[in-house]
C-alpha positions in Angstrom: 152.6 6.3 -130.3 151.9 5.1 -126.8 153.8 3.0 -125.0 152.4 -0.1 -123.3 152.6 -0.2 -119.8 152.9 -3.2 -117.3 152.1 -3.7 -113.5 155.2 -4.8 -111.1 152.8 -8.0 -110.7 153.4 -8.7 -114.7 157.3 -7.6 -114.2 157.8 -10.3 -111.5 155.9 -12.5 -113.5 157.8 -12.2 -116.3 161.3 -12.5 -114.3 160.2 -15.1 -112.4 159.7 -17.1 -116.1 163.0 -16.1 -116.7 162.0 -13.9 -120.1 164.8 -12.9 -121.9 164.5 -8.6 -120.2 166.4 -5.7 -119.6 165.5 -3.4 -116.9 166.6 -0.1 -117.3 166.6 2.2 -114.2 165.7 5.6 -115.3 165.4 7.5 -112.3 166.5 10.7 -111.6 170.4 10.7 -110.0 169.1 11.9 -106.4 166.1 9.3 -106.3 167.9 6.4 -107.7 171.1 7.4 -105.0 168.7 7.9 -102.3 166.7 4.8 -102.5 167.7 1.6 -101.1 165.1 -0.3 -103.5 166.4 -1.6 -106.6 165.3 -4.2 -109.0 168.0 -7.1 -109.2 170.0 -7.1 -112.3 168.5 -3.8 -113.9 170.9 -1.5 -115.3 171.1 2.3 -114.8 170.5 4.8 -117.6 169.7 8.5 -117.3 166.8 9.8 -118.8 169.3 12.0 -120.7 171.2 9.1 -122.0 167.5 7.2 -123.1 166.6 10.3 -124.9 170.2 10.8 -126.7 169.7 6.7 -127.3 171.2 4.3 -126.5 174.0 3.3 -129.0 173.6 -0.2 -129.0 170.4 -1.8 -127.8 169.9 -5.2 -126.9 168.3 -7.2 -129.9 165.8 -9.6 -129.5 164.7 -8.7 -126.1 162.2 -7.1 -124.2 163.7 -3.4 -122.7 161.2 -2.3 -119.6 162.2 1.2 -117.8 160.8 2.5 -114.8 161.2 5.4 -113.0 159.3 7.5 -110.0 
């Protein structure tokens, strides 16, 4: 199954309509402590956690991870 991807132009577009997201931070521990660039509001899961699952997703919204 693939997964859709979306552009950071459609991400800001869709935040800046105030969808009903959750932005999960998947980045690797070192990256995401290193960087000084996060997106506002998202919340930070590991990828080990996302692959586990997560025990109790949101319902009834849209769940967009990135990573680098």
């Amino acid at each position: 199954m693939a997964i859709p991807r979306i552009t950071k132009e459609e991400l800001k577009a869709k935040m800046d309509k105030n969808e009903d997201l959750v932005i999960v931070d998947a980045r690797a521990e070192d990256s995401y402590n290193l960087s000084n660039q996060k997106i506002k509001g998202s919340i930070r899961i590991t990828l080990d956690e996302l692959e586990k699952g997560i025990k109790n997703p949101p319902v009834g919204k849209e769940i967009i991870t990135y990573c680098t």
